[in-house]
C-alpha positions in Angstrom: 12.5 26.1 12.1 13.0 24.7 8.7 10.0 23.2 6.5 10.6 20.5 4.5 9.2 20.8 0.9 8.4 18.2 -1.1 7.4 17.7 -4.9 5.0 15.3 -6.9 6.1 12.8 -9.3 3.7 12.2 -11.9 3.4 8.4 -11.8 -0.2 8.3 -14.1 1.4 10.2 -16.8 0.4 14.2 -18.0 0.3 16.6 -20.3 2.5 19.1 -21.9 0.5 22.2 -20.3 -2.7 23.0 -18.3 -3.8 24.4 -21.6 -3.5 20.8 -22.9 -5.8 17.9 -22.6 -4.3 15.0 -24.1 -1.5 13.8 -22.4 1.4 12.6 -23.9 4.2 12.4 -21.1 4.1 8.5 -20.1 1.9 6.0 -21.3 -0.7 5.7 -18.4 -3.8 6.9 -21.0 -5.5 4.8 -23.1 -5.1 5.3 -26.5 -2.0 7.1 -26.2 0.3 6.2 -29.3 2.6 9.4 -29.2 5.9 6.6 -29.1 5.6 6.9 -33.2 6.4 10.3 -32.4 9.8 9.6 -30.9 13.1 11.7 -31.7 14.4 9.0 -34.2 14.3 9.6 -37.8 11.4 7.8 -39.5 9.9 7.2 -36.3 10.1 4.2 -34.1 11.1 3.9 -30.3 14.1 5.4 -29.2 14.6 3.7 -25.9 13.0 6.4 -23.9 10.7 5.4 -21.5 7.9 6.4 -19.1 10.1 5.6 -16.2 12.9 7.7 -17.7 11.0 10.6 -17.9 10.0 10.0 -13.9 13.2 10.3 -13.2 13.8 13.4 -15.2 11.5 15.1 -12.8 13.2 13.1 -9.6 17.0 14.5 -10.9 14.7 18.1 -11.5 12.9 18.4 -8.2 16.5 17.5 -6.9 18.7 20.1 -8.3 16.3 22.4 -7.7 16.3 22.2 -3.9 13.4 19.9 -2.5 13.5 17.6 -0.4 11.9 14.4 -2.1 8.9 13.0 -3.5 5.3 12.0 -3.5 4.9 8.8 -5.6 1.1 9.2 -6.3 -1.0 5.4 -5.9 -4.1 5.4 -7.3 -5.8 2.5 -9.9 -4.0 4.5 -12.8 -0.8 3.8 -11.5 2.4 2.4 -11.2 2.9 1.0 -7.8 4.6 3.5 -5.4 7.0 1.0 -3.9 8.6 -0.5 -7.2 8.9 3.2 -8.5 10.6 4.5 -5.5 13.5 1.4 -5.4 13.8 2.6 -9.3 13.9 6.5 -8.9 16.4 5.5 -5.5 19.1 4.6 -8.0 18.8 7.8 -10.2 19.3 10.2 -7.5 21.6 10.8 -4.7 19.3 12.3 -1.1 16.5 12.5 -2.7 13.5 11.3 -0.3 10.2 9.0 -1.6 7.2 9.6 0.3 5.5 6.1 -0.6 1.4 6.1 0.0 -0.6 3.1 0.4 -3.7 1.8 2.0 -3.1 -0.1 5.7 -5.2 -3.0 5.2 -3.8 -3.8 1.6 -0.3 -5.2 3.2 0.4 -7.2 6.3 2.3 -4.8 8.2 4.8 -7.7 9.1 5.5 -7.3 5.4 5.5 -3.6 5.4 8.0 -3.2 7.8 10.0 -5.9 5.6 9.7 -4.1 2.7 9.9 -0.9 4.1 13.3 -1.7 6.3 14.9 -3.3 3.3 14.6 -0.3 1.1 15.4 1.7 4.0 18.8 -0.3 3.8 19.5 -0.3 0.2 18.9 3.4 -0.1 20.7 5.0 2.8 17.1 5.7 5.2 15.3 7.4 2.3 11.6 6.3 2.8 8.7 7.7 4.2 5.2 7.3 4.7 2.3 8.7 3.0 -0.7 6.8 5.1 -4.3 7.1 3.7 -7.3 5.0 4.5 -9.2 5.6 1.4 -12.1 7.7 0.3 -14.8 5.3 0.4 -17.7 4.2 -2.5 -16.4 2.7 -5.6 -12.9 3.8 -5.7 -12.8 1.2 -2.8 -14.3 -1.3 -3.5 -11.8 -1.0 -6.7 -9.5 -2.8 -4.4 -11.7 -5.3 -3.3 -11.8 -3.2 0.5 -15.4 -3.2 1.4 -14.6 -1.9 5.1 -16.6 1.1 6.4 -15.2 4.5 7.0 -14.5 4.1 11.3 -13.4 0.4 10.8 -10.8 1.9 8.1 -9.5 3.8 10.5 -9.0 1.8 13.4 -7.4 -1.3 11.4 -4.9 1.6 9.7 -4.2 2.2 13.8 -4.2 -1.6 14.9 -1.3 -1.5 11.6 0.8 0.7 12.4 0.8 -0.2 16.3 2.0 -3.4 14.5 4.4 -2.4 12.4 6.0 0.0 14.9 6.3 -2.8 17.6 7.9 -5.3 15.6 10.4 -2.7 13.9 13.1 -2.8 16.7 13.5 -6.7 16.2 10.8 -7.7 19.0 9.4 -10.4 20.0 6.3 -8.5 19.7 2.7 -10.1 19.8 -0.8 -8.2 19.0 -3.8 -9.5 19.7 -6.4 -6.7 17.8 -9.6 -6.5 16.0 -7.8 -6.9 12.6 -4.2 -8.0 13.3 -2.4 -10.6 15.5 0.8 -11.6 15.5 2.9 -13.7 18.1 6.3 -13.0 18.2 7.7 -11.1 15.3 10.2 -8.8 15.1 12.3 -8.0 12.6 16.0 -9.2 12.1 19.1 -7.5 12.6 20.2 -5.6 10.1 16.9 -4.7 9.4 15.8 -3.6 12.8 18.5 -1.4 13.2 17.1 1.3 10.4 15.4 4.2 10.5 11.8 3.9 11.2 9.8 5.9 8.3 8.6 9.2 8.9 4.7 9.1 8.8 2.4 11.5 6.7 -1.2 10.8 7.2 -4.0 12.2 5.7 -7.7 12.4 6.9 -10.6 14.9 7.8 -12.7 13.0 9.6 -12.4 12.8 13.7 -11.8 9.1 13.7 -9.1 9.9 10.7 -7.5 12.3 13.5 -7.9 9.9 16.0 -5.4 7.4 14.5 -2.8 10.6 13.7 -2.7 11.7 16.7 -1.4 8.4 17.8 1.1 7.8 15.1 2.1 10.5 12.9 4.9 12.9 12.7 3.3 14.7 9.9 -0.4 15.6 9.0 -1.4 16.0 6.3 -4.3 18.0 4.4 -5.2 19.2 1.1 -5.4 23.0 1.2 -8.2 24.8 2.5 -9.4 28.2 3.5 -7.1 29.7 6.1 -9.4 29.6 8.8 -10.5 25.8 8.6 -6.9 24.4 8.1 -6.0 27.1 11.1 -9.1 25.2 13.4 -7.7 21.3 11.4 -4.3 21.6 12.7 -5.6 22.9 16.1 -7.5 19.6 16.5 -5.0 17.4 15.9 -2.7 19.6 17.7 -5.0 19.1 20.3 -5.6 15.3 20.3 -1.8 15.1 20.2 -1.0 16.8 23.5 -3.8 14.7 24.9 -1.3 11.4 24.2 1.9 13.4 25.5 3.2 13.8 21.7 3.8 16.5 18.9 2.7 16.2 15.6 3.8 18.7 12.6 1.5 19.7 10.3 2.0 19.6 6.3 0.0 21.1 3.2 -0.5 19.3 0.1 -1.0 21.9 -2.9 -1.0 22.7 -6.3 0.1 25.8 -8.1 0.4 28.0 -11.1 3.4 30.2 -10.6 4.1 32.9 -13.6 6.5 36.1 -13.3 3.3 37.9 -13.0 0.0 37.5 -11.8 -1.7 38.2 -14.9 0.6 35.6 -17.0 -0.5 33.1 -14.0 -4.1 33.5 -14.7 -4.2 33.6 -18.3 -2.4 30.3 -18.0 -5.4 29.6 -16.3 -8.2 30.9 -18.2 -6.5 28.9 -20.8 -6.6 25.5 -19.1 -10.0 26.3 -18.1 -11.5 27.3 -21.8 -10.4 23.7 -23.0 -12.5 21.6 -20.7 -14.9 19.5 -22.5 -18.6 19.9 -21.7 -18.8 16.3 -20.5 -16.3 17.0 -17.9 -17.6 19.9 -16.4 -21.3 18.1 -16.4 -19.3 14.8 -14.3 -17.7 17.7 -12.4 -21.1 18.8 -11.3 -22.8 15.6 -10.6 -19.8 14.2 -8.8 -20.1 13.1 -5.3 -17.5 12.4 -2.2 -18.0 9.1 -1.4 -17.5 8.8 2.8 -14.4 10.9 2.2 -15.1 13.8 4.7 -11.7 15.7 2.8 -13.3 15.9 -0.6 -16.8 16.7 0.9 -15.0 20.0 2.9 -13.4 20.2 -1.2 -16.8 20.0 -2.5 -18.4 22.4 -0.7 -16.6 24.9 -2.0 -17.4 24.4 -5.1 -19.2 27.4 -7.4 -22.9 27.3 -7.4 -22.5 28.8 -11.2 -19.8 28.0 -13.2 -19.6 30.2 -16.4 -15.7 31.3 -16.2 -12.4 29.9 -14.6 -13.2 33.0 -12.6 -16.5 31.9 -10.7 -13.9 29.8 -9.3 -11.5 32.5 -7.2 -12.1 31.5 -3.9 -10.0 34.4 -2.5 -6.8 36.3 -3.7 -4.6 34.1 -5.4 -6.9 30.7 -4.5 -8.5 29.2 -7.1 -10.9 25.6 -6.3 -11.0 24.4 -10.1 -8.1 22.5 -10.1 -9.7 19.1 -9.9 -11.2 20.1 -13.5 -7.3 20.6 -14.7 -6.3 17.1 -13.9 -8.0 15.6 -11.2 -7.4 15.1 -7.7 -7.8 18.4 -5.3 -9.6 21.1 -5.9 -7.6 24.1 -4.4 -5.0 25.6 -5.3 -2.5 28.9 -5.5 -2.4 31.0 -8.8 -0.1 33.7 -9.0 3.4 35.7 -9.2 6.3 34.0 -7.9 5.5 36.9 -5.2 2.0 35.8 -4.5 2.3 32.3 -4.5 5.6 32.4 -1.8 3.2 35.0 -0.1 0.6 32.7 0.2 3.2 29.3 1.6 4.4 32.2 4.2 0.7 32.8 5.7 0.3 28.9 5.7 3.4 28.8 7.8 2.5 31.1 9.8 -1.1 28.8 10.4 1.6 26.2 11.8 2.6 24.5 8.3 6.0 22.7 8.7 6.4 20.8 5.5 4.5 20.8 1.7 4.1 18.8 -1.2 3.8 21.1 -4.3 2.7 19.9 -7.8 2.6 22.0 -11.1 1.8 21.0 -14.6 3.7 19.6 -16.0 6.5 18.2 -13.6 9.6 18.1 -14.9 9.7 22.2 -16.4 8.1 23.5 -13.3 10.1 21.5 -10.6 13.1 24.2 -11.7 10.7 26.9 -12.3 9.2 26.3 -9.1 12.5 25.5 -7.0 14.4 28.6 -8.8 11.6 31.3 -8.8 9.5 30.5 -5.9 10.9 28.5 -3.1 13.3 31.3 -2.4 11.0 34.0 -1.8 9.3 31.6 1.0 10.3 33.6 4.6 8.4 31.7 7.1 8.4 32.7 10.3 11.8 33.9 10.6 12.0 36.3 8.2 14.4 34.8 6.6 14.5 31.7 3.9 14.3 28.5 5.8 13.2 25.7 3.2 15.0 22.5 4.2 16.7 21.3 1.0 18.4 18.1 -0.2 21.4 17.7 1.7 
């Protein structure tokens, strides 16, 4: 069995270093005026842009063995589909996982858009399929729908998108979507239909992946919970005569040793301002049932970066590093392959692995660590870039 692995590419810009907190790779933070610090003597731009540096990390992550790429979407972003088309053209078989919002498209566009890059790029796309974590984030794109309802127009979606793809005529007459008719042209029909990695905690969330995924997806966890998450969807799966595959989303610190790994750490951890870690406390989930199983394992005191070692090598403060989840692996290139193996072992078939900052540690990570993942063989079984 091979897992696929994928890496992240930084679309909202980041810092040099967890130690760091101003960022100055890409231009995605306000007030960031590091371009009159550019390479040319006497200052001034030298032509290198944000987008350049994106694909630094594409050509990186590349080279160094994975498979492709999450293109992050969130409001402090570029958008994942005009990044991909870009990043298509700087690298050879290098995959874009694309995430969006079903609701915020027509899917008879979708499958358009997504057919036509599938075209231009040789089959290259894939899905990343999330419904959105509720409250203000949103309502940020004008989607007042409740959690359930989310979910069941993200199924009534892709029902549509996949019946259409093979050229129809296809007609739907749902709760959110109808269409008479469509189908998509030849050539278009004719390419491959997108892998599909959804996310979701939630039992309506596994409801809809059970019906349409080939992936799903979750943000690490404790070994027990993801073991009874994949179970459950597992489940639900069978139910419908299908298989799904299971993926972990994660982010690490990977360091010859395991002392190096934590001082990086410690580091990070010492330069958090006070107002953050205050926000930090107050902060709530929204509907999102994934970052309330996140927030739950929060620290009830937080006085070191080491009232936040969940377990060996897990550490749940990584949302304080640079946002988004909260666990991830810290350790030697030893420990953190040691810890991938006992998540395949759990069932994991494919991960997206992030490290600050991108472009350095997508060759640290592909030469140092990758290879010392055994899986269930024994043996080193990471799918690479063809």
């Amino acid at each position: 069995m091979s897992i696929d692995v994928f890496w992240r590419i930084p679309t909202h810009g980041e810092p040099g270093s967890h130690r760091a907190r101003d960022p100055f790779r890409g231009d995605w933070f306000p007030g960031n005026d590091n371009k009159t610090l550019s390479g040319l003597g006497g200052g001034g731009d030298d032509g290198f842009t944000y987008i350049d540096y994106l694909a630094e990390i594409a050509r990186a992550a590349e080279i160094s063995g994975f498979q492709g790429g999450l293109i992050p979407s969130f409001p402090n972003t570029d958008e994942p589909w005009v990044i991909s088309a870009f990043l298509a053209r700087e690298t050879k078989n290098f995959r874009f996982m694309i995430p969006f919002q079903p609701g915020f498209l027509n899917p008879v566009v979708a499958a358009r858009m997504t057919a036509s890059l599938q075209r231009a790029t040789g089959g290259r796309a894939l899905y990343n399929v999330i419904t959105g974590g509720g409250g203000p984030s949103q309502l940020w794109w004008g989607d007042p729908v409740k959690h359930d309802d989310r979910y069941g127009r993200t199924t009534e979606f892709l029902d549509v998108l996949k019946g259409i793809w093979a050229g129809g005529p296809f007609s739907y007459n749902g709760q959110f979507y109808q269409v008479e008719d469509a189908g998509l042209p030849d050539p278009l029909s004719k390419e491959e239909y997108p892998e599909i990695y959804f996310s979701g905690s939630s039992d309506a969330a596994l409801a809809s992946a059970s019906k349409h995924a080939d992936y799903y997806l979750s943000w690490l966890e404790p070994l027990d919970l993801i073991k009874e998450k994949f179970a459950r969807v597992k489940e639900r799966t069978d139910h419908l005569g299908r298989k799904i595959k299971c993926s972990i989303r994660v982010d690490i610190v990977a360091r010859p040793t395991e002392e190096e790994a934590w001082r990086e750490v410690s580091r990070g951890f010492d330069n958090i301002p006070k107002e953050i870690l205050d926000r930090y406390k107050a902060q709530n989930a929204g509907d999102s049932v994934g970052a309330s199983r996140q927030r739950g394992l929060r620290p009830q005191t937080i006085n070191s970066y080491k009232d936040f070692i969940l377990s060996p090598n897990i550490w749940t403060g990584f949302s304080l590093l640079r946002g988004g989840q909260t666990l991830g692996i810290v350790g030697s290139y030893e420990n953190v392959a040691a810890r991938l193996d006992e998540l395949v072992q759990l069932g994991t078939d494919a991960f997206i692995l992030a490290s600050t900052p991108h472009l350095e540690e997508a060759y640290r990570v592909g030469e140092e660590v990758l290879p010392l993942v055994r899986g269930k063989s024994g043996a080193s079984n990471l799918r690479a870039v063809a």
